[in-house]
C-alpha positions as CSV (number, residue, x, y, z in Angstrom):
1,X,60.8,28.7,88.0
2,X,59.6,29.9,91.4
3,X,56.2,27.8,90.4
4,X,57.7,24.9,89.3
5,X,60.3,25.0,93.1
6,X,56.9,25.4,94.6
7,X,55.6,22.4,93.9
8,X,56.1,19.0,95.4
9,X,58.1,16.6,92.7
10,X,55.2,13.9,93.3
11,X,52.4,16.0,92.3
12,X,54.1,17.3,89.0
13,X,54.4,13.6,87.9
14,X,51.0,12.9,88.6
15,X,49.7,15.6,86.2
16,X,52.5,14.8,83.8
17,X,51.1,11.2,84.1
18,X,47.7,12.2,83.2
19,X,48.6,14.4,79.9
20,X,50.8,12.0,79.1
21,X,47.8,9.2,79.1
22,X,45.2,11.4,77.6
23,X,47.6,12.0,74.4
24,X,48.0,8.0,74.6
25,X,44.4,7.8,74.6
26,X,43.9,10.3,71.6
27,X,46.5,8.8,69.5
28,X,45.4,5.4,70.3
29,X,41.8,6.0,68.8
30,X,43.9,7.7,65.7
31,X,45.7,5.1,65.4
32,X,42.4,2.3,65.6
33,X,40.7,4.7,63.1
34,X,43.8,4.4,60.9
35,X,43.4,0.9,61.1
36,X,39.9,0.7,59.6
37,X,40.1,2.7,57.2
38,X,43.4,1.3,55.9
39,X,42.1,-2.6,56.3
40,X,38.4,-3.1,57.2
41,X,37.4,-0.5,54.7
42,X,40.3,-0.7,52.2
43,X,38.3,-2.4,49.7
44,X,36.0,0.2,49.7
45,X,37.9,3.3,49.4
46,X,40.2,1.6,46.7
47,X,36.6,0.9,44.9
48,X,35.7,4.4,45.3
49,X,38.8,6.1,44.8
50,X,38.5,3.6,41.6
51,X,35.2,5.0,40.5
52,X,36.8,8.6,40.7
53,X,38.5,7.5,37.3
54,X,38.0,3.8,36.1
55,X,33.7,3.0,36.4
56,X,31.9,0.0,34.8
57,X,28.3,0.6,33.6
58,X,26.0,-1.7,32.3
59,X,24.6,-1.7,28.6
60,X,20.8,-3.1,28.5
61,X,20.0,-5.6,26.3
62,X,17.4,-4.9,23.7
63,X,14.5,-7.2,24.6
64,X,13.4,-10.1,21.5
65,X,10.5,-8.8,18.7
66,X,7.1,-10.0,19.3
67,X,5.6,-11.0,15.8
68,X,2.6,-12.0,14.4
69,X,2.0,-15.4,12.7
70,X,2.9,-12.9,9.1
71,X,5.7,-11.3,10.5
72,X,4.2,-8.1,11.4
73,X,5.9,-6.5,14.4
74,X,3.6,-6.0,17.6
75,X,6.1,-5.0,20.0
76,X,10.3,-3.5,18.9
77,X,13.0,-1.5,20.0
78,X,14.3,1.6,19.2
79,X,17.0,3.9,20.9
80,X,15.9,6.0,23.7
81,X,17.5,8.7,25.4
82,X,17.5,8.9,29.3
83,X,18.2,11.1,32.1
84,X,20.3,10.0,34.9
85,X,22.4,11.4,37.3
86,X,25.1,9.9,39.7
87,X,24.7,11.5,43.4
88,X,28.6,11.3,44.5
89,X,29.9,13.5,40.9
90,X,27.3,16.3,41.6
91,X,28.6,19.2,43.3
92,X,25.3,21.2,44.5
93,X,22.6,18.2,44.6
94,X,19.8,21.3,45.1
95,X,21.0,23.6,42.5
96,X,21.1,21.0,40.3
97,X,17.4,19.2,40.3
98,X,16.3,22.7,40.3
99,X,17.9,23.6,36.9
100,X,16.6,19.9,35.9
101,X,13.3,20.8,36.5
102,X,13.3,23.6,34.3
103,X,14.9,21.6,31.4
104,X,13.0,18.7,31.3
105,X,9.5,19.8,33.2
106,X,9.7,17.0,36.0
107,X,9.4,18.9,39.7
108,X,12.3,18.6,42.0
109,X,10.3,16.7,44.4
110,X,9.8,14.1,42.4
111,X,13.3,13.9,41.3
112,X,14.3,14.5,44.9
113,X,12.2,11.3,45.9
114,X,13.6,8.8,42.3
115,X,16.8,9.5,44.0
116,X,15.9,8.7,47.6
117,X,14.2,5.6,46.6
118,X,18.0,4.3,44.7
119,X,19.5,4.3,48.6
120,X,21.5,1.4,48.6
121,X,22.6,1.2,45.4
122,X,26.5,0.4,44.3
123,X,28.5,3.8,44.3
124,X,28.8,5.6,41.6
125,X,25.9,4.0,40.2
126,X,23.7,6.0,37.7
127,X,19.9,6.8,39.1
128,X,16.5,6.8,36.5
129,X,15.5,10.4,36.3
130,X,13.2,10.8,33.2
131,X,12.9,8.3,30.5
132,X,12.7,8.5,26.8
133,X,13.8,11.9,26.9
134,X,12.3,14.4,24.1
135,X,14.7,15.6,21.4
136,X,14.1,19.2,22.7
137,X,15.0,17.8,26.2
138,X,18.0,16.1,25.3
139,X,19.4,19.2,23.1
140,X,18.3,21.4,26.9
141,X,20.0,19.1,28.7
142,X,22.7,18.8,26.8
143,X,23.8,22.9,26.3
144,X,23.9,22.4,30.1
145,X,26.2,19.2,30.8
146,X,29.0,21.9,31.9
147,X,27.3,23.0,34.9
148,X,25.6,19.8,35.7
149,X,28.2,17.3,36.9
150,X,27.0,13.8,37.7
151,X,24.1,14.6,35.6
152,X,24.3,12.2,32.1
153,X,22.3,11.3,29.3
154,X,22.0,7.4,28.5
155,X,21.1,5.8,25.2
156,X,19.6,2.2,25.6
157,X,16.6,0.4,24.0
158,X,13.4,1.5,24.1
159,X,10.0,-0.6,23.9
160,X,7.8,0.3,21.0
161,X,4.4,-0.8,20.3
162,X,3.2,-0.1,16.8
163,X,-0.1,-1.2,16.9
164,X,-0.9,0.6,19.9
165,X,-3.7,0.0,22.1
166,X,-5.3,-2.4,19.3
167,X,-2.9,-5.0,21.0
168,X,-2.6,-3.5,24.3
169,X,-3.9,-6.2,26.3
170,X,-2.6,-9.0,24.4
171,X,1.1,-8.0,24.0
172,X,1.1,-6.1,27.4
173,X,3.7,-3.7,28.2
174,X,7.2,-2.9,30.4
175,X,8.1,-0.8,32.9
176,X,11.0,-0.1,35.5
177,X,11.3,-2.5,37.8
178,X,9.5,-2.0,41.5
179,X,11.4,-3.1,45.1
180,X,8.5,-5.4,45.6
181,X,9.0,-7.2,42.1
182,X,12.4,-7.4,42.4
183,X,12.4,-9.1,46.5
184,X,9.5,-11.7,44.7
185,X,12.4,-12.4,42.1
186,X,15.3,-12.4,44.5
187,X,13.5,-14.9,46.6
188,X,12.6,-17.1,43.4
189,X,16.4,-17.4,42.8
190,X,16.6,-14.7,40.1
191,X,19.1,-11.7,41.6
192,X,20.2,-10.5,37.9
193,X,17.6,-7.8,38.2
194,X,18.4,-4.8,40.0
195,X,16.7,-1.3,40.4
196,X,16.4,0.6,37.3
197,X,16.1,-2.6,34.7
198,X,13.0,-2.8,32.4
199,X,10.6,-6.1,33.1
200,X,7.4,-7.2,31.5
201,X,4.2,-5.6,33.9
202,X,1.6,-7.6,32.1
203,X,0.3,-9.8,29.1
204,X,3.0,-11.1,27.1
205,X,5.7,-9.0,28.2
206,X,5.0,-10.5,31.4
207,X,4.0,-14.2,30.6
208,X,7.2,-15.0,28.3
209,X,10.1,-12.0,30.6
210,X,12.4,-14.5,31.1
211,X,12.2,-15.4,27.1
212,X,11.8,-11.8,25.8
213,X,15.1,-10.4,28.3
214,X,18.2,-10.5,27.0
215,X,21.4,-10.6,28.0
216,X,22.9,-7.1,29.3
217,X,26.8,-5.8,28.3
218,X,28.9,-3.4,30.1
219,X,31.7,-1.0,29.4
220,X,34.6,-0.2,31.7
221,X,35.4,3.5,31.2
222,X,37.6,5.9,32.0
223,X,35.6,9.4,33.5
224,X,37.0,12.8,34.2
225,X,36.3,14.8,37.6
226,X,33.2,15.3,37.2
227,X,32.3,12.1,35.8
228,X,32.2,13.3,32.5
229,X,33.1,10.3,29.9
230,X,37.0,10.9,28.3
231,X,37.6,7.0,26.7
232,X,36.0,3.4,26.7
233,X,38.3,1.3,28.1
234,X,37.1,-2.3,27.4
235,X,33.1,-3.3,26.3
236,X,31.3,-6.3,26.4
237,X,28.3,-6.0,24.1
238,X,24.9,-7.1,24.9
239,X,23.0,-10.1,23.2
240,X,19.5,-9.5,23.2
241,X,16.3,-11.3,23.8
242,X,14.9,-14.3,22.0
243,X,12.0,-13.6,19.5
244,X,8.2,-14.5,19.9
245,X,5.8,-15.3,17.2
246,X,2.6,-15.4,18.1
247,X,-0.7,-16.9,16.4
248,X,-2.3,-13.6,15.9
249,X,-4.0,-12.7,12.5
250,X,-3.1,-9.1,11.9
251,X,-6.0,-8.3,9.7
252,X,-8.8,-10.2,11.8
253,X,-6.8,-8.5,15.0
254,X,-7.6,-5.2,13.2
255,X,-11.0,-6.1,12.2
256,X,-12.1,-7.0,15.6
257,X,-11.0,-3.8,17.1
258,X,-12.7,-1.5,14.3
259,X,-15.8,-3.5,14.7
260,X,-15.7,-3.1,18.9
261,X,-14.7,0.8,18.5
262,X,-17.0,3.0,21.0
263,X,-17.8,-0.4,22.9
264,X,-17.3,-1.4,26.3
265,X,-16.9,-5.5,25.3
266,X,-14.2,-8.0,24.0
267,X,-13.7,-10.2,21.6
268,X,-11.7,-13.3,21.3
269,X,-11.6,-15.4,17.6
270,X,-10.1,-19.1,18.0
271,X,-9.3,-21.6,15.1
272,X,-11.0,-24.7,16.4
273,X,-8.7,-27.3,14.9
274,X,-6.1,-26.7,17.3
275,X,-7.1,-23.7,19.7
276,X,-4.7,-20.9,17.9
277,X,-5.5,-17.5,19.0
278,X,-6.1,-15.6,16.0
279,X,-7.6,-12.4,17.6
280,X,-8.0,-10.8,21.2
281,X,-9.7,-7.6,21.5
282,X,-10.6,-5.5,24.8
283,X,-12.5,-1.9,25.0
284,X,-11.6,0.1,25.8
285,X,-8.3,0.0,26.0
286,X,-5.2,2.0,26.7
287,X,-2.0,3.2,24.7
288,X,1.3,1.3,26.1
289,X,3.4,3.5,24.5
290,X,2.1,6.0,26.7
291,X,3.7,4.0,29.8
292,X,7.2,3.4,28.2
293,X,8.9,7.1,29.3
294,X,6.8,7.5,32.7
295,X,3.5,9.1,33.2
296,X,2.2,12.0,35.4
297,X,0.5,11.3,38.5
298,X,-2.4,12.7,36.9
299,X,-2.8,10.8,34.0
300,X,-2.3,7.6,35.6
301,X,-4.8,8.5,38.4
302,X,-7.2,9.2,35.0
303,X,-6.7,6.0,33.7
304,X,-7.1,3.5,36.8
305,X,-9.7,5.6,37.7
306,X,-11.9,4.9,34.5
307,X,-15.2,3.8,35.2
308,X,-14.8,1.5,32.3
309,X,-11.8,-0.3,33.7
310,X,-9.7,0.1,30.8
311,X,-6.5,-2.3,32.0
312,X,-9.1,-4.9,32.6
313,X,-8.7,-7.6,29.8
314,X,-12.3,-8.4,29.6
315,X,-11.5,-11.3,27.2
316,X,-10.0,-13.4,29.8
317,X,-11.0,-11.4,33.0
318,X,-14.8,-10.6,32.0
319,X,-17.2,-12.9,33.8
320,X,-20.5,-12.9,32.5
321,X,-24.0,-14.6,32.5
322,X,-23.5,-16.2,29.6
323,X,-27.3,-16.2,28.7
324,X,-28.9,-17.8,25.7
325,X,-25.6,-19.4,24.2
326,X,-25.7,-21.4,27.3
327,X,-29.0,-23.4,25.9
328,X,-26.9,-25.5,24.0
329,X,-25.5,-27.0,26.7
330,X,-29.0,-27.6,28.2
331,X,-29.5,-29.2,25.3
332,X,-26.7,-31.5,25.2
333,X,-27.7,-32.7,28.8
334,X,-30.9,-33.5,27.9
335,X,-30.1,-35.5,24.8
336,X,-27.2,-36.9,26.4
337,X,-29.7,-38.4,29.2
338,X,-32.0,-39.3,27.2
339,X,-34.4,-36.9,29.2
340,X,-35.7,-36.0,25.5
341,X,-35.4,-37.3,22.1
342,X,-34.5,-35.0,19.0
343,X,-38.1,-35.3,18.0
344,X,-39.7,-34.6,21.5
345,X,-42.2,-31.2,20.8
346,X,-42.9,-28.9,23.6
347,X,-45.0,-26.2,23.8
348,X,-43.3,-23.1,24.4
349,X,-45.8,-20.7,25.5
350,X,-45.4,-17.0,26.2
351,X,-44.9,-17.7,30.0
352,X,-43.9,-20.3,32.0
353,X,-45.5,-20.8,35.6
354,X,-43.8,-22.0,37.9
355,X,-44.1,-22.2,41.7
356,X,-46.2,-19.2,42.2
357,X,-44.2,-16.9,39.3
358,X,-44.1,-16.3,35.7
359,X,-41.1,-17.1,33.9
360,X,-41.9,-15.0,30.5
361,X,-40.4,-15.8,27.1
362,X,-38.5,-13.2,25.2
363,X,-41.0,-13.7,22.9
364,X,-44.5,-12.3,23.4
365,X,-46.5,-14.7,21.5
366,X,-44.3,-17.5,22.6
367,X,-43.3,-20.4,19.7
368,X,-46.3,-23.1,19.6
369,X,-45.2,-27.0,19.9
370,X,-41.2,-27.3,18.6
371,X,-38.7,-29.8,19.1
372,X,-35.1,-29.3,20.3
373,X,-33.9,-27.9,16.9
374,X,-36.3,-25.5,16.5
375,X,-36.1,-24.7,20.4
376,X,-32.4,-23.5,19.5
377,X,-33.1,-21.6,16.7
378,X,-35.5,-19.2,17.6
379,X,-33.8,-19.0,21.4
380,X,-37.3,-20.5,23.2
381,X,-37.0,-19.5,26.6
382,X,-39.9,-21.0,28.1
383,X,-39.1,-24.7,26.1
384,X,-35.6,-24.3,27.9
385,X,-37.4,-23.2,31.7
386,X,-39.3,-26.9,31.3
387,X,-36.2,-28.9,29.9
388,X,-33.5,-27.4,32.6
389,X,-36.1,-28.4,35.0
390,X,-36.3,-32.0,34.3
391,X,-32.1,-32.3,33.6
392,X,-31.7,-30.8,37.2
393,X,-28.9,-28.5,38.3
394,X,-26.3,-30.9,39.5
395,X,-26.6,-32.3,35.0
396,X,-26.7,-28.8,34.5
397,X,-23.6,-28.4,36.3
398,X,-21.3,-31.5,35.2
399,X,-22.3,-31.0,31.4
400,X,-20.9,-27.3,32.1
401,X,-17.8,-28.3,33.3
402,X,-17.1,-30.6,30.7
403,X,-17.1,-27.7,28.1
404,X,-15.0,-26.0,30.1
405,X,-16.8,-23.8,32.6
406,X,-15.9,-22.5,36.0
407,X,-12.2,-23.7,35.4
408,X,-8.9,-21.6,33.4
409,X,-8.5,-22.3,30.1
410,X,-5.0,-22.6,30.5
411,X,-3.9,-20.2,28.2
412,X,-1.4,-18.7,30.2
413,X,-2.4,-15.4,31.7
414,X,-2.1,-15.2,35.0
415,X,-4.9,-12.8,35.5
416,X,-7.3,-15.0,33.8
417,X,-10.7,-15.6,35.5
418,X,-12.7,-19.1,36.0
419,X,-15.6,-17.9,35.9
420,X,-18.7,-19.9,38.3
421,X,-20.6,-22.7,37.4
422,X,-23.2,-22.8,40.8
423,X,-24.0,-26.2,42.1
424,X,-26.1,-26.8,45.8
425,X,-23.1,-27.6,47.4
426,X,-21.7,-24.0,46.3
427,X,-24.7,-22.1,47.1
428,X,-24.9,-23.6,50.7
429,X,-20.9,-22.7,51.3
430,X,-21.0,-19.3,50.1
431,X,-24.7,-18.0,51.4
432,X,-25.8,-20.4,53.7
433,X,-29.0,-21.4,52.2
434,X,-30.7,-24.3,49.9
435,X,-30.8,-24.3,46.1
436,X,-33.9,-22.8,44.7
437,X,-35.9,-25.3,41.6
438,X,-36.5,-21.3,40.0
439,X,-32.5,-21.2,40.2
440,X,-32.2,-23.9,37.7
441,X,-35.0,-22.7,35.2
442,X,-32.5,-19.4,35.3
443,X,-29.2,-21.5,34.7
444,X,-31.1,-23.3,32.2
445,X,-31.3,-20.1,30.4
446,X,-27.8,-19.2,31.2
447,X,-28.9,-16.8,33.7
448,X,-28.8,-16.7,37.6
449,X,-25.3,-16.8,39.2
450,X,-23.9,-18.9,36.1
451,X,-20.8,-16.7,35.1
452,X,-18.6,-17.1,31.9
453,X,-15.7,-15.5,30.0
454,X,-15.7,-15.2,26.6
455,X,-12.4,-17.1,26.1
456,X,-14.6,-20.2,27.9
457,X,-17.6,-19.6,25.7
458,X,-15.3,-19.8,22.6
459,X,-13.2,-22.7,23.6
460,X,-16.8,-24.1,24.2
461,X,-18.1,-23.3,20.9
462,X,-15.0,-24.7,19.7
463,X,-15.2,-28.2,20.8
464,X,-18.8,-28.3,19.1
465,X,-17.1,-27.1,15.7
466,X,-14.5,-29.7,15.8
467,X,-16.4,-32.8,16.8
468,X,-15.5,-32.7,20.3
469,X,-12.3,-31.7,21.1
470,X,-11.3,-29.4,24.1
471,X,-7.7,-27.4,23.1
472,X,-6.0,-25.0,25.6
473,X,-6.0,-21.8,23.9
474,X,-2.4,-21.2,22.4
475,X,-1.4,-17.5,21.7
476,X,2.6,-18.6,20.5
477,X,3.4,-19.8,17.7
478,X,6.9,-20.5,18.1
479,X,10.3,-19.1,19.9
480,X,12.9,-17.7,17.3
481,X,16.6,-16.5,18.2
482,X,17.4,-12.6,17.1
483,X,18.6,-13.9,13.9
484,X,15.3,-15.7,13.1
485,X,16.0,-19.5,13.9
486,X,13.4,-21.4,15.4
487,X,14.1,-22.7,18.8
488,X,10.8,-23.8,19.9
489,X,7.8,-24.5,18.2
490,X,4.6,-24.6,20.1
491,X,2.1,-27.7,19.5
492,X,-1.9,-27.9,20.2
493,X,-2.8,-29.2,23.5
494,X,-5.7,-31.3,24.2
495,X,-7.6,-30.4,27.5
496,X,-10.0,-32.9,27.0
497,X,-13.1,-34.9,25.4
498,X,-16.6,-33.2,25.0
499,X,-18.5,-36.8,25.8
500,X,-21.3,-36.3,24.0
501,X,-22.2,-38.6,20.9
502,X,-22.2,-38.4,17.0
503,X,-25.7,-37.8,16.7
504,X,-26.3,-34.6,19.1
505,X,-22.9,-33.1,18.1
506,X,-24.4,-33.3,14.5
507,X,-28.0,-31.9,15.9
508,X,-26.5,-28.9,18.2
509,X,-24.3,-28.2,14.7
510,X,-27.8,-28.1,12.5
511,X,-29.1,-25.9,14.9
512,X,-26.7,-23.8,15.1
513,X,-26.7,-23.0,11.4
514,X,-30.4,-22.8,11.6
515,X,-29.8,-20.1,14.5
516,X,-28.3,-17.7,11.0
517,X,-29.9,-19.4,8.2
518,X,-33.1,-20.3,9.4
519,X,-36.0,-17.3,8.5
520,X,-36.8,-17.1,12.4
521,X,-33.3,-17.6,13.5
522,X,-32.3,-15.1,15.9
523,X,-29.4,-14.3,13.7
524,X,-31.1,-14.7,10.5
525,X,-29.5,-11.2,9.2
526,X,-25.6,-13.1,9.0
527,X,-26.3,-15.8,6.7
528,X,-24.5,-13.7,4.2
529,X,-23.7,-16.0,0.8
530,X,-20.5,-17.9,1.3
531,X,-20.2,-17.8,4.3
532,X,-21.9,-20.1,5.8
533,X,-22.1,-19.2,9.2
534,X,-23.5,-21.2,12.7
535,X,-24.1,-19.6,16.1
536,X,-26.1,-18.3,18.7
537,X,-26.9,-14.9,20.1
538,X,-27.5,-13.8,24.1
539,X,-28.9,-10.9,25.9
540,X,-27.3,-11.5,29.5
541,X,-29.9,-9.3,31.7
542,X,-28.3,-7.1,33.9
543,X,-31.1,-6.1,36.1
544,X,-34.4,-7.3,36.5
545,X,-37.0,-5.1,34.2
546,X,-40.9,-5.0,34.3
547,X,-41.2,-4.5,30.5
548,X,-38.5,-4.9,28.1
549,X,-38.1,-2.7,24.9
550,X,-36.0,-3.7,22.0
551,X,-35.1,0.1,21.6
552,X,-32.7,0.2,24.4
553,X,-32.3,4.0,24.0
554,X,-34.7,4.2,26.4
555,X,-33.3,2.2,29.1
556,X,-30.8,3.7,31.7
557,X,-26.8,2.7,30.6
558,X,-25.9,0.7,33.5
559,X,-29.5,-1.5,33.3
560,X,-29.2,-2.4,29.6
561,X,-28.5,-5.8,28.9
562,X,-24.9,-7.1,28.1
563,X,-25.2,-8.3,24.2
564,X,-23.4,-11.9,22.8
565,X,-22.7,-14.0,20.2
566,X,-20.8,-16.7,19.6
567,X,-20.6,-19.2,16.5
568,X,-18.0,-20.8,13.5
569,X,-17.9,-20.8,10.0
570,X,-17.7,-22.6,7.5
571,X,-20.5,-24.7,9.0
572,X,-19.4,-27.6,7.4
573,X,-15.5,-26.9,7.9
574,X,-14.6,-24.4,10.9
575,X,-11.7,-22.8,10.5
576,X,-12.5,-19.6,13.4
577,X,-14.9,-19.6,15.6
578,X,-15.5,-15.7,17.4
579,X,-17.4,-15.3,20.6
580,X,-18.4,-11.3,20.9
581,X,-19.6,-9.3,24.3
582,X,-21.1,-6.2,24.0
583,X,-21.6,-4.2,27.9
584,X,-24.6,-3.2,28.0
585,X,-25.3,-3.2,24.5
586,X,-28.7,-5.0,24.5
587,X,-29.8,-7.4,22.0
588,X,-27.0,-9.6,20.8
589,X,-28.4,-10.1,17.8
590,X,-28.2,-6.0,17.1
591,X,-24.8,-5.4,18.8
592,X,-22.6,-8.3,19.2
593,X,-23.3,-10.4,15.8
594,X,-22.8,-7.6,13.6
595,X,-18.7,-7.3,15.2
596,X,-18.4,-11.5,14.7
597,X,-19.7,-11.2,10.9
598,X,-16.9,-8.2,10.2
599,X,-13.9,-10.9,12.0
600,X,-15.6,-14.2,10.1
601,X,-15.8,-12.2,6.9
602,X,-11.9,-11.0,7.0
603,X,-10.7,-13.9,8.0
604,X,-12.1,-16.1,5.4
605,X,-11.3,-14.0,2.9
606,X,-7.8,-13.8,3.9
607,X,-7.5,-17.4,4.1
608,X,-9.1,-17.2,0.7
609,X,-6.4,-15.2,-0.7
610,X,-3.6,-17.2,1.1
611,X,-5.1,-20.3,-1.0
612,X,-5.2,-18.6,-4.0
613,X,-1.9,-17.7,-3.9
614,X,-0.1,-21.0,-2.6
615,X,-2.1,-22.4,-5.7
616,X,-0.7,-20.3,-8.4
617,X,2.8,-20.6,-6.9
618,X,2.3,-24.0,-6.9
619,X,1.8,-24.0,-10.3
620,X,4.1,-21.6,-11.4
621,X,6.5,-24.8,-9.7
622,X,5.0,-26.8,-11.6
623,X,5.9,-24.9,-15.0
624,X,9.3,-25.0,-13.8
């Protein structure tokens, strides 16, 4: 009391003044805070106080069958069992990936960093730990689930690929979806993708995603404390994915692979009539199964570290000289312009001279005085040196392109290569320098910086078989809905007209089949009986060699010649033609014709078969 009758009244208000405007102040910011919690932020907190009982989770689609022209599956579902875990229900975040590392082998780090990258994610939303969980890993996980809130188990579809890496390139294969693909779809308009969904990463997962993807459910449930599910409240079920058939001949698919086993090469097989895919083989090649539940660090450092390049679809991506199968085209030009008749004879020496150097013949004796034909049959290089000469590169060039070189074939990879058909005007853009007359005798030969893939060289070959005709390669047959009605059906598409007239079509044909059934024929050893086969083999040089040795043992792996072949049968009524490339593989007439024979040979006799047996149900109809 004696304080307070101290003090002057005036100064006692003053301080009473001041307490009484910092407990205005305090409960002024309580009160603001109050505020946005209660308004600006209600929807939020009544959203997560929601997801502390009621939650909505989404059930994936199963993504459509992909089917060969028989009905043999390539690429199907089956359930798979993830792990997942949802941040806000688990208690102790580092005792938990711990104990998850010891139960399904994944280290914590890694687990630590799935969950960092899923910042930004709707609340209460599950994360991707491990996919396709083992059934040892599941029953681990599972005698745990007590001590591991907000860690869950998910069953969804899984991709399956029974034939493996026999198809890996053609059918492709999923995989989670990355930031970067899914800000390229966001900005294309798409936003129904979001972290954690399964997309198509290549071939034709990838080409035909938005016809493969289905539809995805969801189920509102009701969850216990620790997130544990206690009923489904209300589910929407998912409709899955539209079905593709493809053109794809499972037994010549097979055929080509066992033929190109312990080969770095590809092969492609193409009905000529209308520019069906009936085969596509690259080796070697990789399992996509192995991709579906994650892989190590280590193994995928392994696998895109391959020397051999084994994602590389060499069938499409491969560009090679395409060597002596070029000649035909050579020839072609100089019939075409009349720079030669069928019956002009050259002499086709052992060597060619030319501008103070010797372009040599494969063969060492040379061939004598032959005409066009013969020039094709027995692969004369120096007749070819003298004939490219006098059609001239920029010829050279124009007749390429109209068989389709040094453009896409269209066939709807996006990864496919053009390959190069030089010209002067190229050389001069890209190194600055004239066009060489010894550059032409080389892309006469198919050699130099002429560059092929063996999808072109087929489609090529092709358009010879037919008559003329240039088809975009077409690897779907049709679109089917899950229960198996067709939706779309796919038709052949004409790129173009091969000009070239009756008479050399029907001489470049003859030759061809000379090229197998002709004695000197470079392929003399397929004219197996019934067959009937036409073609034309290619040793693509690598390197440049001082002497060459048909016993390519002795010559270094990386300087060995890259083997092809390409031809048709029947002869008289294609029905496939096959263009082979064997890596460094030598001779095509030792490596690559042998793998063409085994496809022509299944697939004939399959079509053989298929004839017999629409013939006696035919009859058997007609009994009735």
């Amino acid at each position: 009391m004696r304080y307070i009758s101290d003090k002057d009244p005036s100064e006692f208000r003053e301080r009473l003044f001041i307490a009484i405007g910092v407990v205005f102040f305090i409960f002024s910011i309580l009160v603001v805070r109050l505020w946005y919690l209660q308004v600006m932020k209600s929807h939020y907190f009544g959203e997560l106080s929601l997801n502390n009982r009621i939650r909505v989770t989404k059930t994936p689609a199963p993504r459509g069958l992909i089917l060969a022209r028989d009905g043999t599956i390539l690429a199907e579902n089956r359930p798979g069992f993830d792990l997942a875990i949802i941040p806000e229900d688990v208690e102790d975040m580092e005792k938990t990936l711990s104990t998850l590392e010891k139960l399904v082998g994944v280290n914590k780090e890694i687990l630590r960093k799935r969950i960092k990258r899923a910042r930004g994610r709707p609340p209460f939303k599950s994360i991707k730990l491990k996919k396709d969980l083992s059934w040892e890993e599941m029953v681990r996980v599972a005698i745990y689930r007590f001590e591991l809130p907000g860690v869950l188990i998910e069953v969804g579809p899984t991709r399956s690929y029974p034939l493996g890496e026999i198809t890996a390139h053609l059918i492709g294969y999923v995989g989670e979806i990355s930031v970067r693909e899914q800000e390229r779809l966001r900005r294309a308009g798409k936003t129904s993708y979001s972290l954690g969904d399964i997309i198509g990463k290549s071939g034709v997962e990838a080409i035909y995603e938005n016809v493969l993807r289905g539809m995805d459910g969801g189920r509102q449930i009701e969850v216990d404390a620790h997130g544990r599910l206690i009923k489904v409240m209300k589910e929407i079920p998912p409709f899955p994915g539209n079905n593709l058939r493809l053109t794809i001949d499972v037994p010549t698919q097979l055929a080509l692979w066992e033929a190109l086993s312990g080969k770095a090469g590809a092969g492609i097989a193409i009905d000529p009539r209308n520019g069906k895919v009936l085969a596509m083989v690259s080796t070697p090649s990789f399992d996509p199964n192995l991709l579906i539940g994650g892989i190590s660090e280590e193994d995928w450092q392994s696998i895109i570290n391959n020397p051999f390049r084994v994602f590389t679809n060499r069938a499409i991506q491969g560009q090679y000289p395409p060597a002596s199968t070029f000649k035909v085209i050579t020839a072609a030009a100089a019939l075409e312009e009349g720079i030669i008749e069928p019956s002009t004879k050259m002499y086709s020496g052992p060597v060619f001279r030319f501008g103070g150097r010797e372009y040599r013949d494969w063969k060492p004796e040379g061939h004598g005085n032959i005409d066009i034909k013969k020039a094709i049959i027995e692969s004369a290089d120096t007749f070819f040196y003298q004939v490219g000469l006098m059609v001239g590169i920029e010829r050279l060039a124009r007749y390429a392109e109209m068989f389709g070189f040094g453009k896409k074939t269209g066939i709807g990879f996006g990864t496919e290569k053009a390959g190069l058909v030089p010209t002067p005007e190229w050389k001069k853009k890209t190194y600055g320098t004239i066009w060489y007359d010894g550059e032409t005798i080389l892309t006469a030969i198919g050699q130099g910086f002429l560059l092929t893939t063996p999808l072109q060289l087929a489609n090529a070959y092709a358009s010879i078989a037919n008559g003329g005709t240039l088809y975009m390669p077409q690897f779907v047959e049709s679109i089917e809905s899950p229960s198996g009605k067709v939706i779309k059906e796919f038709e052949p598409v004409e790129l173009g007209k091969v000009e070239l007239s009756t008479e050399t079509l029907s001489l470049l044909k003859e030759a061809l089949r000379g090229v197998v059934a002709d004695e000197d024929g470079t392929a003399h050893h397929l004219n197996v009986d019934g067959l009937r086969i036409a073609g034309k083999t290619g040793t693509a040089q690598v390197v440049r060699l001082k002497k060459r040795t048909r016993d390519i043992e002795k010559i270094p792996y990386k300087h060995r010649d890259h083997a092809w072949f390409v031809g048709f049968a029947p002869y008289d009524d294609p029905r496939i033609v096959v263009a082979v490339i064997v890596e460094h593989g030598g001779f095509g007439s030792q490596s690559a014709a042998p793998v063409a024979l085994k496809v022509i040979q299944t697939y004939l006799k399959g079509l053989e078969e298929r004839d017999k047996l629409l013939s006696t149900e035919h009859k058997r109809g007609e009994r009735l």
